[in-house]
C-alpha positions as CSV (number, residue, x, y, z in Angstrom):
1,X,93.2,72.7,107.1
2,X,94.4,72.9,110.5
3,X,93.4,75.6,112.9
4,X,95.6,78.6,113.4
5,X,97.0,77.4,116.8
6,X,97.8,73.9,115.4
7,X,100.0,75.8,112.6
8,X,101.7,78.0,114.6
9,X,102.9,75.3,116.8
10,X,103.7,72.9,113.5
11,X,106.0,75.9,112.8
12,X,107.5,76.3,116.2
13,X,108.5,72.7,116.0
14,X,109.8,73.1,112.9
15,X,111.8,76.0,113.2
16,X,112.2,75.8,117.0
17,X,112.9,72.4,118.2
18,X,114.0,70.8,114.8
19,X,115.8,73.1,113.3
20,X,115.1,73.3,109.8
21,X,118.3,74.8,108.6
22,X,120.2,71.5,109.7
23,X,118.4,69.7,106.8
24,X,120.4,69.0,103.7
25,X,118.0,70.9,101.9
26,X,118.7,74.2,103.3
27,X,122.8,73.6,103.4
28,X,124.3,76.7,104.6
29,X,121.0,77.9,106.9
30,X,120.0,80.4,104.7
31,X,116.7,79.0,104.6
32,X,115.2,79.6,101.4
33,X,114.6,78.0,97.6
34,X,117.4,79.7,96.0
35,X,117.6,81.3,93.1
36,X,119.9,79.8,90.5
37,X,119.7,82.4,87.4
38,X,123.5,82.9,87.7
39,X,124.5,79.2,89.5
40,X,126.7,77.4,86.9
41,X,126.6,73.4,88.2
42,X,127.5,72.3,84.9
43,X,130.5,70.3,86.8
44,X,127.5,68.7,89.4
45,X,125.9,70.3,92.2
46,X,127.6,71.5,95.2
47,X,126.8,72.4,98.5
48,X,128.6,75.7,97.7
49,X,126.0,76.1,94.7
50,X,123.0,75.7,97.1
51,X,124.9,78.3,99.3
52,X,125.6,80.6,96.5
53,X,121.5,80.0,95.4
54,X,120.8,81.1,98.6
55,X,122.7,84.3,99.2
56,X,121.9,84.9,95.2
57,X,118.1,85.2,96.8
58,X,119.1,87.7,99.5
59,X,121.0,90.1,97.2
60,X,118.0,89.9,94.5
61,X,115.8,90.9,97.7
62,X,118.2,93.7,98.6
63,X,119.1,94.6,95.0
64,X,115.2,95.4,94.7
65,X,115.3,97.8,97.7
66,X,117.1,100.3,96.4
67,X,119.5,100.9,99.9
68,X,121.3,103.8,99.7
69,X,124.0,104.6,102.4
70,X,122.8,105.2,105.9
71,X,119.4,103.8,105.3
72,X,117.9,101.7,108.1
73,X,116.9,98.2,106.7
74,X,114.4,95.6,108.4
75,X,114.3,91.7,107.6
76,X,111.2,90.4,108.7
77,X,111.3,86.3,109.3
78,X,115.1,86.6,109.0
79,X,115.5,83.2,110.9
80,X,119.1,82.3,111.4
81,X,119.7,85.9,110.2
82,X,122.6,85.1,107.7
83,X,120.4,86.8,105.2
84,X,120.7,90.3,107.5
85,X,124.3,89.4,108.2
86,X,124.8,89.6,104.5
87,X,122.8,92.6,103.4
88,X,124.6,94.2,106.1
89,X,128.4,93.1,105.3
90,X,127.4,94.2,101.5
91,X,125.1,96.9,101.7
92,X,126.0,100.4,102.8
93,X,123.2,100.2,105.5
94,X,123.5,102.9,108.8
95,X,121.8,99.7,110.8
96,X,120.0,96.3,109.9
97,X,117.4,94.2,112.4
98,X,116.3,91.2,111.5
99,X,113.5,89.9,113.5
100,X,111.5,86.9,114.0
101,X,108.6,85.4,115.3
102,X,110.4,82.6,117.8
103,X,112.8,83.3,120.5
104,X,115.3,80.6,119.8
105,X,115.8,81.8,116.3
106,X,117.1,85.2,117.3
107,X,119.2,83.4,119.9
108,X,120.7,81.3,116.9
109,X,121.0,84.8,114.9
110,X,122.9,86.6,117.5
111,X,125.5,83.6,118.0
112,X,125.4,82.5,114.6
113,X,126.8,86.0,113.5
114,X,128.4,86.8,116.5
115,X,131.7,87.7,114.8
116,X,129.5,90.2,112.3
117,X,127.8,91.7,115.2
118,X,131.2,92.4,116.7
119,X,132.9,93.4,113.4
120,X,130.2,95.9,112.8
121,X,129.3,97.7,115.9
122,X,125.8,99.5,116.1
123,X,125.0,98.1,112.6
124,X,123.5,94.4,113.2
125,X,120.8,93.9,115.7
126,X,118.2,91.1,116.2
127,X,115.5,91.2,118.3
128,X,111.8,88.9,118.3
129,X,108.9,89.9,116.7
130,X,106.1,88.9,114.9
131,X,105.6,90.4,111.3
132,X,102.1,91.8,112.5
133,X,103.9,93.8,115.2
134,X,107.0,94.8,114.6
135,X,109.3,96.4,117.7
136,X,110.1,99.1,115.8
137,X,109.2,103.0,116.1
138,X,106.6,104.0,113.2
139,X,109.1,105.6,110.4
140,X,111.8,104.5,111.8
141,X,113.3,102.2,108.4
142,X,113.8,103.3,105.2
143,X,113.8,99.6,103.7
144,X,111.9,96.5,104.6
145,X,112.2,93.2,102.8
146,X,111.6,89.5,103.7
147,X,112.8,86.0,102.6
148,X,110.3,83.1,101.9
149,X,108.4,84.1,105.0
150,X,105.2,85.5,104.5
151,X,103.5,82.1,103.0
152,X,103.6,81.5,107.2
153,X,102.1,85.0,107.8
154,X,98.8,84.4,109.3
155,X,97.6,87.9,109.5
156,X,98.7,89.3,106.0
157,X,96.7,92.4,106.8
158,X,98.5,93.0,109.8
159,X,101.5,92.4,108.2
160,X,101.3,95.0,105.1
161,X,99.9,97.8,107.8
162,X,102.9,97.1,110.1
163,X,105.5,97.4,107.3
164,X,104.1,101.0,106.0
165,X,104.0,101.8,109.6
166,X,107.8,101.2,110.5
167,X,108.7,102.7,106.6
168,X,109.8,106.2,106.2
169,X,107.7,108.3,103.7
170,X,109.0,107.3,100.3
171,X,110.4,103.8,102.1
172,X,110.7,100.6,100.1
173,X,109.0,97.2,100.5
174,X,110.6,94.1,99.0
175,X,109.3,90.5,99.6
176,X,110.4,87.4,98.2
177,X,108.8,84.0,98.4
178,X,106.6,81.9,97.2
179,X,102.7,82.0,96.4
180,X,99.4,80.4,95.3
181,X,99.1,81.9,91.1
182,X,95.7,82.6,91.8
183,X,92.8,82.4,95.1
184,X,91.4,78.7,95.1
185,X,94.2,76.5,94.4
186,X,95.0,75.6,98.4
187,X,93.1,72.0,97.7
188,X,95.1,71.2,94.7
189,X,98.5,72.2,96.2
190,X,97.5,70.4,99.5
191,X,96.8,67.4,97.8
192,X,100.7,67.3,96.2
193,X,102.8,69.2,98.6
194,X,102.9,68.0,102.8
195,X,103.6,71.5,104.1
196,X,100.3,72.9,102.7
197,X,98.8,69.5,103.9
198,X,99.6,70.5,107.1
199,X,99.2,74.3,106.9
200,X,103.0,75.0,107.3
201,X,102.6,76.9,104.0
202,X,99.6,79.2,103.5
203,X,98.3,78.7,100.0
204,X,97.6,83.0,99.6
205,X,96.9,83.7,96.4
206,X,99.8,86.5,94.6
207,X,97.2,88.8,93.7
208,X,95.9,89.0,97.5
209,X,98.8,89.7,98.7
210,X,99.4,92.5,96.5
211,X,95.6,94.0,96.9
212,X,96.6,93.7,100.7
213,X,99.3,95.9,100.2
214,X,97.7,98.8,98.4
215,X,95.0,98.7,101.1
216,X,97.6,99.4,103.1
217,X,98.6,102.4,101.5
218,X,100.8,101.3,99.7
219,X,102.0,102.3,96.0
220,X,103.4,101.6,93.0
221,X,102.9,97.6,94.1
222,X,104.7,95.4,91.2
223,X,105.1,91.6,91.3
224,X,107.8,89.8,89.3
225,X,107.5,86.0,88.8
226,X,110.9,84.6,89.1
227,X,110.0,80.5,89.5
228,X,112.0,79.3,86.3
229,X,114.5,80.7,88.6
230,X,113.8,78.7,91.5
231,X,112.1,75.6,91.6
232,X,114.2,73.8,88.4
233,X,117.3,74.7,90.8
234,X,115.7,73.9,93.5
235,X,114.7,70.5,92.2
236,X,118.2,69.4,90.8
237,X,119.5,70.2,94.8
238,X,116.6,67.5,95.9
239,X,117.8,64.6,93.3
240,X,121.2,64.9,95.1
241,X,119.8,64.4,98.5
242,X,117.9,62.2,100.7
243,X,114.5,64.0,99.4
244,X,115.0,62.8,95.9
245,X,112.0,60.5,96.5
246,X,110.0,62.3,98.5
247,X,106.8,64.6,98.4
248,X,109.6,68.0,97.9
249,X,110.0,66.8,94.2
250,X,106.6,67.8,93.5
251,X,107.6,71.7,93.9
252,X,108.6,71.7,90.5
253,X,105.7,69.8,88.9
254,X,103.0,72.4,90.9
255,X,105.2,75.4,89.4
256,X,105.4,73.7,85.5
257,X,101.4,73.0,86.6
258,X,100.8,76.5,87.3
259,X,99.5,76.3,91.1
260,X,102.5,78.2,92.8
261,X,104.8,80.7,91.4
262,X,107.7,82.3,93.1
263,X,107.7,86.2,93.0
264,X,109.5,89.2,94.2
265,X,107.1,91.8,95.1
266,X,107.7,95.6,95.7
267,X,105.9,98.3,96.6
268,X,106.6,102.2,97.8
269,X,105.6,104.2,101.0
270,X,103.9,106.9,99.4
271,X,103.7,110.1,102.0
């Protein structure tokens, strides 16, 4: 395992200088998995269906948060921020930030939804942050979610306590992504999959993350496993494309092998 300096900067290259939402595996630059519950490809995949996976993720995210109108919603790790452009276009949110941990990504937010930001003025911000300090007032949200970010999230801890911080008493907490079914099983999913190789992905194990959160102070924590959801999509997108023979395929066979899940976690502000 590399050190936590060497992983920061694998990510900053990553997401920074290369770009990962110009890779054919993240057509449309939504960055995530998908989830394909609802995506009928019967016909063949299309980019449009790994698009519509995508945004299907978002609005089970945001579906989960319960917004009501003239809530005050935070994306944390929101990227490209077409996931916050969304909520915010569909949602009946008072204001939406998305923030994130590199500079260059909020710079592509703000120009990649430009016209959203204008046609919604005072509603869509973005600004940089990481997810263990968030540059927001304390209560100042009434929802937070995030996207198949925190398996980056070096300081989980510091993570959960910011999110309770910035939520509103009775404030909702909805994260989506992927993680380790149980403590231990870094090794094995190192051994199959490059980006826990290389620490890119942090192998933290579900039932961590949601002990983290009621430490936190948080209540009423729930996790839902939705990986038959995910990674048998996710899969049928790499055959089509120019990872169809690479290490990506073995996603799948680490979720059917029971070392990673995908889940959608919530929890409650409680006072």
């Amino acid at each position: 395992m590399t050190d936590v300096q060497e992983r920061l900067e694998l990510r900053d290259r990553m997401y920074g200088e290369n770009d990962l939402s110009k890779l054919e595996l993240f057509a449309g630059g939504y960055l995530n998995f998908g989830y394909w519950r609802d995506i009928d490809a019967r016909g063949g995949l299309t980019v449009e269906h790994r698009v519509a996976s995508q945004e299907a993720m978002y609005r089970l995210a945001a579906d989960a948060l319960g917004i009501r109108d003239g809530d005050r919603v935070l994306d944390v790790g929101c990227g490209r921020g077409k996931g916050t452009a969304l909520v915010a276009e569909e949602y009946p949110v008072r204001e939406i930030y998305g923030t994130d941990l590199l500079e260059v990504q909020v710079d592509r937010a703000k120009n990649a939804n430009a016209a959203a930001i204008a046609a919604m003025p005072g509603r869509l911000h973005y600004v940089a942050g990481a997810a263990s300090r968030l540059p927001l007032p304390e209560r100042s949200m009434h929802r937070v979610f995030s996207v198949e970010a925190a398996q980056h999230f070096e300081d989980i801890p510091g993570f959960a306590a910011e999110a309770h911080r910035v939520l509103a008493p009775s404030g909702v907490l909805a994260v989506a992504t992927f993680f380790a079914t149980a403590a231990g099983r870094g090794p094995a999913l190192a051994e199959r999959l490059d980006t826990f190789a290389s620490g890119v992905d942090l192998a933290t194990g579900v039932e961590e993350f949601r002990g983290t959160l009621a430490a936190a102070g948080f209540a009423g924590v729930t996790s839902e496993s939705i990986g038959e959801h995910v990674f048998p999509g996710l899969d049928r997108w790499l055959a089509r494309t120019a990872y169809a023979s690479t290490w990506a395929r073995e996603w799948l066979g680490c979720y059917r092998d029971g070392l990673v899940d995908y889940y959608l976690i919530t929890a409650t502000r409680a006072g």
